[in-house]
N, C-alpha and C positions, 0 to 999 in steps of 0.2 A: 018256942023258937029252938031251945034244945033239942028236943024230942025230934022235931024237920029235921035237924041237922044232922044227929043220929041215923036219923029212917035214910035219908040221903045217902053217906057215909056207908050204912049196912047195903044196901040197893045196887050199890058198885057190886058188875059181873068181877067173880073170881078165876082165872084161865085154870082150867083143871087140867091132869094129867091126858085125857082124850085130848082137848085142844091143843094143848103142844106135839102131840103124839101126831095131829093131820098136819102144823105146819109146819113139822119136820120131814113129813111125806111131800110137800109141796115142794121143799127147799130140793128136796132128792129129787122129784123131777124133775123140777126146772135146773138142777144142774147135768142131770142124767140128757136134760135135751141140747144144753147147751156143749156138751161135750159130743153128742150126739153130730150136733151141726160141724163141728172142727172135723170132725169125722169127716162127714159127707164134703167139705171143703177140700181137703187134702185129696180126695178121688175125683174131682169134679177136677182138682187141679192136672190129676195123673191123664184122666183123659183129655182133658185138652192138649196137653203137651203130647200125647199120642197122635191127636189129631194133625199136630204142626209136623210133627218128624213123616208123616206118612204127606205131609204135603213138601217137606223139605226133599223127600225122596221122589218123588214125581219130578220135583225141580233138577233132581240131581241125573234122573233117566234124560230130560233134554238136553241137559247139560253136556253128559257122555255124549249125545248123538252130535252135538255142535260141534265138541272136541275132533271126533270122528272125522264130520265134513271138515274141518281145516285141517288134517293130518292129508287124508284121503285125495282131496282133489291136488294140493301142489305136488306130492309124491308120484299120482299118476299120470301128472305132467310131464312130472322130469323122468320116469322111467321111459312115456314113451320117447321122448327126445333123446335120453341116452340110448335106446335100442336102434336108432335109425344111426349114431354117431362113430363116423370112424376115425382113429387117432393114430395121427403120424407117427412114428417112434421110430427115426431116421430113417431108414432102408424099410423097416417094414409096418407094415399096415396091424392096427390091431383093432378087434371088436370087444367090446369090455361083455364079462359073460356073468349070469344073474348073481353069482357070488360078487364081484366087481360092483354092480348096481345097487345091489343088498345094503353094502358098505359105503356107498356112495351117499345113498337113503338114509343111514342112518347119522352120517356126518351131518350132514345137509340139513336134515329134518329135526335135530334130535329133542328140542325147543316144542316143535309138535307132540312125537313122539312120548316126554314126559307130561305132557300135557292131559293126553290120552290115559295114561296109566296114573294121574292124580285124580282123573274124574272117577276112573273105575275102583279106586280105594275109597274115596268120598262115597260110592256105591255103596260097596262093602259097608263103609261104618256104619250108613244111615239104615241098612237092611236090618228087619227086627231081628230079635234074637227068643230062639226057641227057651222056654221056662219048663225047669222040672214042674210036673202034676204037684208033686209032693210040697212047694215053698209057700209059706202063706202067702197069703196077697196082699198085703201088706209090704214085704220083702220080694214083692216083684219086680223087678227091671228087665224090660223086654226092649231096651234099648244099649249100646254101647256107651261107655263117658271118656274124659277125657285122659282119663291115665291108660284108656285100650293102645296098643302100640301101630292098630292103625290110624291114628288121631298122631300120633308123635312122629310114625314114620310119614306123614301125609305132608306136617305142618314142616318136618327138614326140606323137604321138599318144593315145596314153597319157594323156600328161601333161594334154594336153588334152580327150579325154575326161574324167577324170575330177575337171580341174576344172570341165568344165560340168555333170558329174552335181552337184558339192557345192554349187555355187550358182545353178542351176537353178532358179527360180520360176513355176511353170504357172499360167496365167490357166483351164484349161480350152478346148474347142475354141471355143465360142461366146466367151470371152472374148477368146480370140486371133483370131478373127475380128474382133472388133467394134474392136480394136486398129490390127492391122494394115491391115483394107480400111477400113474406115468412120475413124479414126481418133480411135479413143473413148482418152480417158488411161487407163494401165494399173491404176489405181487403181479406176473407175465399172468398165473391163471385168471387172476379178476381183470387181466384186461382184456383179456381173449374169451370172456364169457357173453353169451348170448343171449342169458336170462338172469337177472339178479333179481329175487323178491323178498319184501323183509319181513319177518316172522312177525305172524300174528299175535292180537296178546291174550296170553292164556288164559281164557274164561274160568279155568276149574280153580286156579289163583283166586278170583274175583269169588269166585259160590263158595270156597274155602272160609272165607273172612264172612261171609253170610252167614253160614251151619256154625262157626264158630262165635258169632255173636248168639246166634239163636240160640247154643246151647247154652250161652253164660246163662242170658236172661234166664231160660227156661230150670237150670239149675239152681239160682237163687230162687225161685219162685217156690221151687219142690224143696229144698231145703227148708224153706220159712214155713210149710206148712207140716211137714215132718219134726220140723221143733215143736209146733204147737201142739201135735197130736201127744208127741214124747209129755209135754209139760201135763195136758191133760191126764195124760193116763196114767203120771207119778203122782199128781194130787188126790188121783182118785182113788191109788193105793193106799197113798199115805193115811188116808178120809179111813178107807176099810179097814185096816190094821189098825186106828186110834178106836174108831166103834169095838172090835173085836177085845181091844183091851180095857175099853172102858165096860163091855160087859163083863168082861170076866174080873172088873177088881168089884164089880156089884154083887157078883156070886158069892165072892170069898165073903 
């Protein structure tokens, strides 16, 4: 009964130096892959978020063009109606000449006008940005963010857009003529006007608060995988620099 118990007892496999040797190659892989994947995670992330900015830009091309049509068609309303219009100015007859109408337009308009020139910086931001050859890729950003000053000047913007949309009051073109050139009080001109319309609401306002959500999300998402690649690849240091020195206190 001894002797079994012994035989048993001696019969136990001993792990030798090879077998810790392969499953310390095991551990190395399977963390070598697991880092591997964080990797490929954080690029799977970059392109996607590439993919939405080149769709947020397509958005922002119709966007301009809508902006467009509502600047374009009431402006060349009232231009034609001002070129047909002549203004009494007591004794004499006046024809208001393209400087006059210019100014006219841009009182009148001016609600459009910003509207147009918020879509075209919302352009701009969303336009890739050329990368030196030379930057890893890692350290690529072929995108603008939000401290670019056309994001800051875009978003004052905004604000002022759309407080001139809420308190906006149109005399009409004929009104704002007879205001501005002739200097009729805004009161006799809004009643003598022939066409009053009220300003549209600025679309590039509305895709602003869109591209501006999208870039939250889209920036938390690339930060939280850029943390995780950072943590990997300081543990992995850390891993190497402990082996390097656990060899070298075995040499001594």
């Amino acid at each position: 009964m001894t002797a079994k118990k012994k035989k048993n007892i001696t019969s136990k496999p001993v792990p030798t130096s090879k077998a810790a040797a392969s499953a310390a190659a095991m551990s190395d892989e399977e963390l070598s892959r697991a880092i591997q994947k964080i990797h490929m995670y954080r690029q799977r992330t970059v392109d996607l978020h590439s993919m939405w900015r080149s769709h947020l830009l397509r958005l922002c091309l119709m966007v301009t063009v809508l902006t467009l049509h509502q600047a374009y068609t009431p402006m060349k309303e009232c231009t034609s109606e001002l070129k047909g219009y002549v203004f009494q100015e007591g004794v004499r007859v006046r024809v208001l000449s393209p400087l006059d109408i210019m100014r006219v337009l841009v009182q009148e308009y001016s609600c459009e006008i910003l509207n147009v020139v918020l879509a075209l910086m919302l352009l701009w931001f969303l336009t890739p940005v050329s990368v030196a050859p030379g930057v890893a890729p890692q350290q690529r950003k072929d995108f603008r963010s939000f401290s670019h000053l056309l994001f800051r000047l875009s978003t004052c913007l905004v604000v002022a857009l759309l407080g001139m949309y809420y308190s906006d009051e149109r005399m009409g073109c004929v009104g704002a003529a007879r205001h501005i050139i002739i200097g009729v009080e805004a009161e006799d001109a809004t009643s003598t006007a022939e066409l009053t319309q009220d300003a549209q609401f600025p679309v590039a306002a509305l895709f602003h608060v869109i591209v501006t959500v999208s870039f939250l999300y889209m920036s938390a998402g690339l930060s939280k995988a850029e943390k995780n690649v950072f943590l990997v690849d300081s543990f992995q240091k850390q891993l190497a620099d402990s082996v390097k020195n656990t060899e070298k206190a075995k040499n001594k």
